[in-house]
Legacy VTK file of the C-alpha trace (Angstrom):
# vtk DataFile Version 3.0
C-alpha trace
ASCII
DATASET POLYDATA
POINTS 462 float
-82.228 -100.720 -15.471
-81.452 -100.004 -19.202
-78.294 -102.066 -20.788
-76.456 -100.819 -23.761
-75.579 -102.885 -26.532
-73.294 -103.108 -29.649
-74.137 -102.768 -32.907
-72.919 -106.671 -33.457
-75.132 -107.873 -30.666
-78.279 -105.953 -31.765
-77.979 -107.470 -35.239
-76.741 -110.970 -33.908
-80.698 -110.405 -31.548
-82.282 -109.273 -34.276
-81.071 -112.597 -36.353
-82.021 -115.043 -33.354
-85.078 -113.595 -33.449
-86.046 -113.805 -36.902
-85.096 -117.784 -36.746
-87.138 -118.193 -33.414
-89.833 -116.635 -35.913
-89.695 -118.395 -38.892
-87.457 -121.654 -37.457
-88.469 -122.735 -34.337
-91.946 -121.027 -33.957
-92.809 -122.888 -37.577
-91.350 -125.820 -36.081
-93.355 -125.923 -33.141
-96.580 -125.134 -34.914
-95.897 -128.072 -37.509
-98.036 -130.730 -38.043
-96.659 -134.042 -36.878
-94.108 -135.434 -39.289
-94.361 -139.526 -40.108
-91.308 -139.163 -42.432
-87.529 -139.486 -41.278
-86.315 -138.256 -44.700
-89.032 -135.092 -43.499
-87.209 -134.111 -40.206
-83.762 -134.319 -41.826
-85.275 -131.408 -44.326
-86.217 -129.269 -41.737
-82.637 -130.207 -39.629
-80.834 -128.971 -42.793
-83.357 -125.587 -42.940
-82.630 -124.953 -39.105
-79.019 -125.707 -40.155
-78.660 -123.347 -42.781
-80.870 -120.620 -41.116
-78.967 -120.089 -38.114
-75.188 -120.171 -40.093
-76.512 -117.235 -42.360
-77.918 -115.179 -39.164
-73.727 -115.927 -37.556
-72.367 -114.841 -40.674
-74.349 -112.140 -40.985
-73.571 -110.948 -37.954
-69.810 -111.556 -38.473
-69.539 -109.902 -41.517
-70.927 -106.520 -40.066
-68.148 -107.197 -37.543
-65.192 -107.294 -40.153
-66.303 -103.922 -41.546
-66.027 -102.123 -38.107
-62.655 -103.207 -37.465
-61.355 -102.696 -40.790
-62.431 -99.258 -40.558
-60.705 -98.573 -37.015
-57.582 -100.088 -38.247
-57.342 -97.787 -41.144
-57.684 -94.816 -38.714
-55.321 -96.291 -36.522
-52.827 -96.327 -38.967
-53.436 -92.757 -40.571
-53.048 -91.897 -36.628
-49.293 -94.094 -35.997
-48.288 -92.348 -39.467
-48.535 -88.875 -38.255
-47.591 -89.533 -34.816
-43.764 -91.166 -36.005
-43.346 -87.498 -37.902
-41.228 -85.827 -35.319
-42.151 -82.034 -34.170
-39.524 -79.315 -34.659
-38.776 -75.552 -34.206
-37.230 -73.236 -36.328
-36.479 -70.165 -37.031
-35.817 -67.730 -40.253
-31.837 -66.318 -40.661
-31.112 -62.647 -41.451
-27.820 -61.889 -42.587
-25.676 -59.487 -40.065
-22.473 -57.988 -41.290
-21.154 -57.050 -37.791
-21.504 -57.176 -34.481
-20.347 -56.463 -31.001
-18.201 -58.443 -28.425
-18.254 -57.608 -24.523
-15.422 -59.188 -22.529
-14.770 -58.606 -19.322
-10.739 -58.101 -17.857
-9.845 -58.863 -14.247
-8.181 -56.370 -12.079
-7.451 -55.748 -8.384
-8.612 -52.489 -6.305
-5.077 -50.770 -4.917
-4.534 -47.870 -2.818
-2.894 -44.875 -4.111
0.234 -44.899 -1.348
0.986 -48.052 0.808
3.974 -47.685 2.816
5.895 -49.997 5.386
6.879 -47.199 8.151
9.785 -47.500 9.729
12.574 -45.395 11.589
15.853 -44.170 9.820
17.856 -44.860 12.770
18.296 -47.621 15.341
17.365 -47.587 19.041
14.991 -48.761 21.862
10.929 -48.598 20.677
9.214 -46.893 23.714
6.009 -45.217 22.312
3.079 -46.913 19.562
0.801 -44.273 19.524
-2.027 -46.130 17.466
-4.028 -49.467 16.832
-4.590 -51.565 13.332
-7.123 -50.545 11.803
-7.123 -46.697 13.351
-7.682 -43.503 10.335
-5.105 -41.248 10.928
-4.421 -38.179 8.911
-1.229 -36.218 7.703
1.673 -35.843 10.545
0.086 -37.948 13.411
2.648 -39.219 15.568
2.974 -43.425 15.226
5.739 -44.035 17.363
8.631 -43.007 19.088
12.510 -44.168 20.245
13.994 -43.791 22.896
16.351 -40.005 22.827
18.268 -39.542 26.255
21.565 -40.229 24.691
20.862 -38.065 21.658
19.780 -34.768 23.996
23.010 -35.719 26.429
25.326 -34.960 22.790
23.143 -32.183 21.656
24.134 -30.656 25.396
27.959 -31.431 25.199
27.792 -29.626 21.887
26.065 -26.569 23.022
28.365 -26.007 25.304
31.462 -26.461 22.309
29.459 -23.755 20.646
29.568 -21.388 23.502
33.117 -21.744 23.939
34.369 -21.261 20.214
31.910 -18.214 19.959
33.217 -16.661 23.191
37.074 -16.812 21.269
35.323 -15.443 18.125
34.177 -12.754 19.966
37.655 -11.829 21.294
38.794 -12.155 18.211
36.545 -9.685 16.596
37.091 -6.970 19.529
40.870 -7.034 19.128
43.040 -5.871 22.053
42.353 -3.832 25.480
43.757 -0.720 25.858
45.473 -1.840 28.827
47.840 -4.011 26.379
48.252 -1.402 24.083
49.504 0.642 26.787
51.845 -1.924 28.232
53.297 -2.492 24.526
54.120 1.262 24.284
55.793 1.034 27.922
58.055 -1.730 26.503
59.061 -0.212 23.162
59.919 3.350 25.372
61.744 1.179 28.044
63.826 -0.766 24.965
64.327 2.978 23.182
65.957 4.273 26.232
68.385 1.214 27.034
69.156 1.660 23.153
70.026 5.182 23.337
72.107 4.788 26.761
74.040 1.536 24.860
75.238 3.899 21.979
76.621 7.048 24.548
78.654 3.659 26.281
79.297 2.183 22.456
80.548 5.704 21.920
82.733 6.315 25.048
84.185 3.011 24.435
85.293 3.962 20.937
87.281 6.879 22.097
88.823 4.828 24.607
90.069 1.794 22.615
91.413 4.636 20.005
93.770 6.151 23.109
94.622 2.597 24.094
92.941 2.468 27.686
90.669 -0.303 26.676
90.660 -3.491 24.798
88.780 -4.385 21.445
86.956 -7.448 23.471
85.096 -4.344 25.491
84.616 -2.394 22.860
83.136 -5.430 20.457
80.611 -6.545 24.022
78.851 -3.303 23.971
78.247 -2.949 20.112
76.706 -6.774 20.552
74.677 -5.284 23.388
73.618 -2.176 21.132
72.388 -4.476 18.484
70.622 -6.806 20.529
68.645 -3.896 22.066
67.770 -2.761 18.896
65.751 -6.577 17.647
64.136 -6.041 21.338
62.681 -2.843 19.787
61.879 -4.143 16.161
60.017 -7.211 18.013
58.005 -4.905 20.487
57.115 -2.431 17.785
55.570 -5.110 15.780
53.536 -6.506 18.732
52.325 -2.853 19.465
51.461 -2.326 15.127
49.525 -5.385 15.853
47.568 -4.292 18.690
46.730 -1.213 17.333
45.662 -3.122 14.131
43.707 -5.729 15.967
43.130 -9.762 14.997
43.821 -10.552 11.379
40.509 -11.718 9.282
41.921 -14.777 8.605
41.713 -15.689 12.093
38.189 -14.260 12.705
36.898 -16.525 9.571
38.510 -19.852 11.041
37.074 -19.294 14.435
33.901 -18.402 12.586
33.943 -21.412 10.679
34.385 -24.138 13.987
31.439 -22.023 15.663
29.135 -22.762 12.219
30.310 -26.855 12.283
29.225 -26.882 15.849
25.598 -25.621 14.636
25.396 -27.988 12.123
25.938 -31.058 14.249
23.824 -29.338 16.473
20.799 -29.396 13.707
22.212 -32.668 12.538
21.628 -34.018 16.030
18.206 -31.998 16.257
16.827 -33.934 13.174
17.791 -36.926 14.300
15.768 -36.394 17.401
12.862 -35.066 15.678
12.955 -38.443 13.512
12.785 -40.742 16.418
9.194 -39.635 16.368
7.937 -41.320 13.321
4.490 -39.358 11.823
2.182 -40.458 9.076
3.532 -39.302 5.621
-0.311 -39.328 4.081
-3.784 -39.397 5.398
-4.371 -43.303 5.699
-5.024 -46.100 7.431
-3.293 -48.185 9.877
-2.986 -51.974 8.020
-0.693 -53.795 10.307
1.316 -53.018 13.594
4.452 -55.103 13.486
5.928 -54.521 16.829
5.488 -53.205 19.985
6.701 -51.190 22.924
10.670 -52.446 24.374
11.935 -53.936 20.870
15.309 -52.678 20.250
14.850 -52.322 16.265
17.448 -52.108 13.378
17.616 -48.485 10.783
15.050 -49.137 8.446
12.561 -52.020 10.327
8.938 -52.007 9.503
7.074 -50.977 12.480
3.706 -50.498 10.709
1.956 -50.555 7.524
-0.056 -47.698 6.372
-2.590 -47.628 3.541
-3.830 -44.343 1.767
-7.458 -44.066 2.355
-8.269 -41.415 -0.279
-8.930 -42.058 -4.099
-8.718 -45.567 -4.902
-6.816 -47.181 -7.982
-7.660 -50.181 -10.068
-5.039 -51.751 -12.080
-6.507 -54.208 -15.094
-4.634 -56.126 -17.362
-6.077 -56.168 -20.942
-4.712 -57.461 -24.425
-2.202 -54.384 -25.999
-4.902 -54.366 -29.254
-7.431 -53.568 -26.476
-4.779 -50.999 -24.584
-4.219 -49.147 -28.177
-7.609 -48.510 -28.002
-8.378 -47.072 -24.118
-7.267 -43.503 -23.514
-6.271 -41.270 -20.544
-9.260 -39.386 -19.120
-11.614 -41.812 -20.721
-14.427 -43.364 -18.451
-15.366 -46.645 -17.705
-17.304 -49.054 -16.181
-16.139 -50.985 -12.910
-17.308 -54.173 -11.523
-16.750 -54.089 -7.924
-18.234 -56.656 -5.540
-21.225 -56.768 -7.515
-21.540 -53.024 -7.168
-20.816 -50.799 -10.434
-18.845 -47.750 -10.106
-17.588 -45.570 -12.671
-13.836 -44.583 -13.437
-11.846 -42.301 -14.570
-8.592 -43.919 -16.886
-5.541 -42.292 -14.577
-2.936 -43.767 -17.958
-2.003 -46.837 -19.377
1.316 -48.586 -18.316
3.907 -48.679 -21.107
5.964 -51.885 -20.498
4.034 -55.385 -21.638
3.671 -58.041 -18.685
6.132 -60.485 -19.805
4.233 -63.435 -17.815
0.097 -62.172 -19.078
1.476 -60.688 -22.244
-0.768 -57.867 -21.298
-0.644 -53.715 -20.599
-2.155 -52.457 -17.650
-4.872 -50.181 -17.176
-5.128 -47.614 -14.531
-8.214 -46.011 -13.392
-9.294 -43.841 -10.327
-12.144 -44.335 -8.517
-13.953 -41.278 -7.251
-13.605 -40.555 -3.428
-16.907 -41.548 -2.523
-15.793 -45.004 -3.104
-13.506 -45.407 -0.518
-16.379 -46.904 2.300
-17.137 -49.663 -0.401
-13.955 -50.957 -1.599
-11.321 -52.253 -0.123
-7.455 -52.801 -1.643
-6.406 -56.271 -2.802
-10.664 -56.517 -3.720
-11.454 -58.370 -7.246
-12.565 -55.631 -10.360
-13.588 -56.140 -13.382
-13.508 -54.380 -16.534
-15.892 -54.791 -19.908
-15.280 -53.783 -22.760
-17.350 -53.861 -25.753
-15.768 -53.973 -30.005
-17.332 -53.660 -32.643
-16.299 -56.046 -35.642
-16.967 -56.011 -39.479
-18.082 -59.673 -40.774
-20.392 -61.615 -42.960
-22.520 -64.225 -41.341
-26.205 -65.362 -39.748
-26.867 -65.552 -35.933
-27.839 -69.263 -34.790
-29.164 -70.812 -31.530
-26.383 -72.640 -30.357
-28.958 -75.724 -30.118
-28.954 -75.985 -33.752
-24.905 -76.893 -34.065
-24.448 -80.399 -35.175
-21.053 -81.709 -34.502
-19.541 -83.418 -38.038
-16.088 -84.981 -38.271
-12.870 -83.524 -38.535
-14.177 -80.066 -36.135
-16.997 -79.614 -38.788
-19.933 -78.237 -37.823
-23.490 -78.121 -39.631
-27.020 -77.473 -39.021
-30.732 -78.542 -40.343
-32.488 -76.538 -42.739
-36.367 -77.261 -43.540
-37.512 -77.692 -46.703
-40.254 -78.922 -48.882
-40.236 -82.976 -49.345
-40.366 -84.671 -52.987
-44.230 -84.968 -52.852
-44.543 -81.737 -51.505
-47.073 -82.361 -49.007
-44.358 -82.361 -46.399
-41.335 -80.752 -44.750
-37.656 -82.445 -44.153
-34.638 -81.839 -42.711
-31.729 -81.025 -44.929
-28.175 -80.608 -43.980
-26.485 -77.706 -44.134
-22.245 -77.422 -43.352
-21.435 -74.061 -41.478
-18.601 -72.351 -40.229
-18.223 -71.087 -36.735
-17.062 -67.635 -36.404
-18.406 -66.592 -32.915
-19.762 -68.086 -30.026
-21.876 -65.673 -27.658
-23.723 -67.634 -24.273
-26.460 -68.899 -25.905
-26.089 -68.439 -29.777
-22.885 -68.734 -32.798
-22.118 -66.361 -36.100
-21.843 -68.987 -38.632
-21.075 -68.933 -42.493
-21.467 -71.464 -45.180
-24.245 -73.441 -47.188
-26.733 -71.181 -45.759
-29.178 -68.575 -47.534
-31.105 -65.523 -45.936
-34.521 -66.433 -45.393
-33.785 -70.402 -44.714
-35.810 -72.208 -41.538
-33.021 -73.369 -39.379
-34.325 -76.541 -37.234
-33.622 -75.141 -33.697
-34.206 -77.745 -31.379
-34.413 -82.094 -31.410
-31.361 -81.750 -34.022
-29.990 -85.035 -32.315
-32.948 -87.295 -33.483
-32.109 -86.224 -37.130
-31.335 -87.170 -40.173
-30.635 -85.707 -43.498
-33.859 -85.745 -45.612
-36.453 -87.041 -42.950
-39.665 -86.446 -42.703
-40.480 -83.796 -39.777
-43.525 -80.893 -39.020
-43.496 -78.192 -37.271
-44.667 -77.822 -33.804
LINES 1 463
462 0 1 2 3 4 5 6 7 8 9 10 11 12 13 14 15 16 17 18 19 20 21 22 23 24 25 26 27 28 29 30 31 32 33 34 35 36 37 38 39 40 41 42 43 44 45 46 47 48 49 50 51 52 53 54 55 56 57 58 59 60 61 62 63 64 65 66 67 68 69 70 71 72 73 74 75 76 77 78 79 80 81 82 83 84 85 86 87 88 89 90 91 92 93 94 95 96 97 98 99 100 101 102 103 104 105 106 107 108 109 110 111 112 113 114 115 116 117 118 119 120 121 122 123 124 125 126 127 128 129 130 131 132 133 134 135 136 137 138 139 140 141 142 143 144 145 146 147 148 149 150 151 152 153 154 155 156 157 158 159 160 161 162 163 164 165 166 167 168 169 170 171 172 173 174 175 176 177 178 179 180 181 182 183 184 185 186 187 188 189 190 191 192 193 194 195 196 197 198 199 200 201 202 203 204 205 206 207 208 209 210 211 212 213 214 215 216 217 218 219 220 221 222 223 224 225 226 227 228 229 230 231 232 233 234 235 236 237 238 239 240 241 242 243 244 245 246 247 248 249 250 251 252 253 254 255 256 257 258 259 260 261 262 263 264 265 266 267 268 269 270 271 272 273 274 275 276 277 278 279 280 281 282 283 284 285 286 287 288 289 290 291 292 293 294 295 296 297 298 299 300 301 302 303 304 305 306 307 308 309 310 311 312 313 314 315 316 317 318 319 320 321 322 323 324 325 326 327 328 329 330 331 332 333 334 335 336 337 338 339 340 341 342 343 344 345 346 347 348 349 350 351 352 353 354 355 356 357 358 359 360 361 362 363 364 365 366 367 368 369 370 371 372 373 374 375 376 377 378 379 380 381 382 383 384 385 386 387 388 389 390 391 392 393 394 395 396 397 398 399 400 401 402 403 404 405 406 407 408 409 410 411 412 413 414 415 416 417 418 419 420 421 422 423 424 425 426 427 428 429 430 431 432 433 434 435 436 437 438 439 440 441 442 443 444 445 446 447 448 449 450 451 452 453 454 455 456 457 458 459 460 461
């Protein structure tokens, strides 16, 4: 077995042996002293010999460690330097902002369907959640009092047209015939009360009568002869038939009694309520028996064709969208394009904000749903002077400054420190800021370990 030794112990053998040689070996060989003052000599040599061997040895010792100390503290020096990264500014005079405006998805049409009129709910044709297209029946009131009045009125009808119809045909010959009979009968009594009007004439003038007689039958002749004016008239007017005045009031009542006939008709007709739009059924808020009141929601329908998406942005951003325009949509983590449908007039007086309509193509309808988050981005373009920065290399300052690190060449110029630099925050974007200030292009930016910094210390890079 070999052992390794030092460098001090080979030289502190090496020493031993030379004074075994020279000291001890001399000393045993010696002749045999008779002199005290002799053996102190050769104490003193032994003495001496072996202290300059030790220091020897030590000496060679003191050089070593000097020597590692001196590296060791060429090694602590440029271990306290502390390691950054940077990076080199360009100047940017614009640059582009995204941001991104919240919405909701809304159906075209949403209606609360109810009936017009009151009455007894006997029918619900469908079921929430049911598609239903244009003119399906939903429900339906009870109508048995409704058809008993539509019935009662028919039969008003009937009667008023069977008196119009009279009225239009004018009188039978029968009563035409009659009339004549009655003037003739009238025209004879008046021609046999003016032969007695006559006879009595004569009579009172020879004195065989009184004028009482002869006044009774000129009454009687005159009476006969209003009989004959009246039944001449009545005979003009059936020969002439029914004034039009007449035939246009009768027609009249027989066209009210059609209207509230139709009146009554629609009526019935709406007690069958039908979908106004293809859709689909939300909510059913009541069922079969309830007596309901005109105008009670019985269901909700939503459209189920082209969706809508209503976003409110600010009104520098509205000035800037236009009608027919397309964008972007954020759905459900699902992009869609739009169309722009307009954009709303009238400000939000709670958001401050104009809305934004778009339409979502038809396809769209099996992967959105109304009331469902969207989101809108929209990316500007602005005009201004400054550098990008990581956001890492902000250092907060007082008073809301901000600055940052530049490196530069130390005083000796064998190495690199940090210098301070005072910005101005213009941007912020995620992970970097557009700053301004005591900065040049070209200038190393200290990007990260800005917290163990100072202004003018020593660093390297890493």
């Amino acid at each position: 077995m070999v052992t390794k030794v030092s460098s001090g112990q080979s030289r502190q053998a090496k020493a031993g042996k030379h004074w075994r040689q020279n000291g001890w070996g001399k000393l045993k060989s010696r002749p045999k002293i008779e002199s005290k003052k002799q053996i102190q000599n050769w104490q003193i040599a032994i003495a001496t010999t072996m202290l300059l061997g030790l220091g020897f040895v030590l000496g060679q010792k003191s050089q070593s460690q000097q020597a590692t100390s001196a590296k060791a503290i060429v090694s602590t020096e440029q271990t306290n330097i502390l390691p950054v990264k940077t990076t080199v500014i360009e100047p940017v005079t614009s640059y582009s902002i995204s941001q991104t405006y919240t919405g909701e998805v809304t159906a075209l049409r949403t209606s609360e369907i109810g009936f017009e009129r009151g009455g007894k709910l006997i029918y619900v044709f469908v079921e929430e959640g049911d598609r239903i297209s244009i003119d399906t029946p939903l429900a339906k009131l009870d109508t048995a009092n409704l058809t008993a009045q539509r019935q009662g009125l028919i039969a008003q009808k009937e009667q008023a047209e069977a008196i119009l119809a009279e009225l239009k045909n004018g009188a039978r010959n029968e009563q035409i015939t009659a009339a004549q009979a009655n003037v003739r009968d009238i025209q004879q009594q008046l021609a046999l009360e003016k032969l007695k009007s006559d006879r009595r004439e004569y009579l009172y003038t020879e004195g065989a009568i009184a004028r009482e007689q002869l006044d009774e039958i000129a009454f009687n002749r005159k009476a006969l002869q209003e009989r004959l004016t009246n039944a001449q008239s009545t005979l003009d007017e059936l020969k002439n038939g029914t004034r039009v005045e007449q035939v246009n009031a009768q027609q009249a009542a027989v066209n009210r009694l059609d209207a509230e006939i139709a009146d009554l008709d629609i009526t019935i007709e709406k007690s069958v309520m039908k979908s106004p739009f293809n859709g689909i059924v939300s909510t059913r808020n009541l069922d079969e028996g309830t007596v309901v009141k005109a105008g009670t929601s019985i269901l909700r329908l939503v459209e189920n064709t082209q969706p809508k998406v209503k976003i409110g942005v600010p009104i520098y951003v509205a000035n800037q969208i236009h009608a027919g325009s397309k964008k972007q949509i954020t759905i459900g983590g699902n992009e869609s394009s739009a169309t722009v449908s307009s954009v709303l007039p009238e400000v939000n007086a709670i958001t401050r904000t104009r809305t934004v309509v778009l339409k979502l193509p038809s396809s769209a309808i099996d992967r959105v749903s109304p009331k469902q988050i969207a989101r809108l981005q929209v990316t500007q373009s602005k005009d201004v002077d400054g550098y990008w920065l990581p956001i890492n290399a902000l250092i907060k300052g007082d008073r809301g400054l901000w600055s940052c690190y530049a490196l530069v060449d130390s005083q000796d110029g064998k190495n690199k420190q940090a210098e301070r630099r005072y910005i101005e925050l213009l941007e912020t974007q995620e992970d970097r800021v557009l700053v301004r200030g005591t900065i040049q292009p070209g200038d190393e930016i200290i990007t990260d370990g800005t917290h163990r910094l100072v202004s003018g210390q020593i660093v390297r890079l890493q």
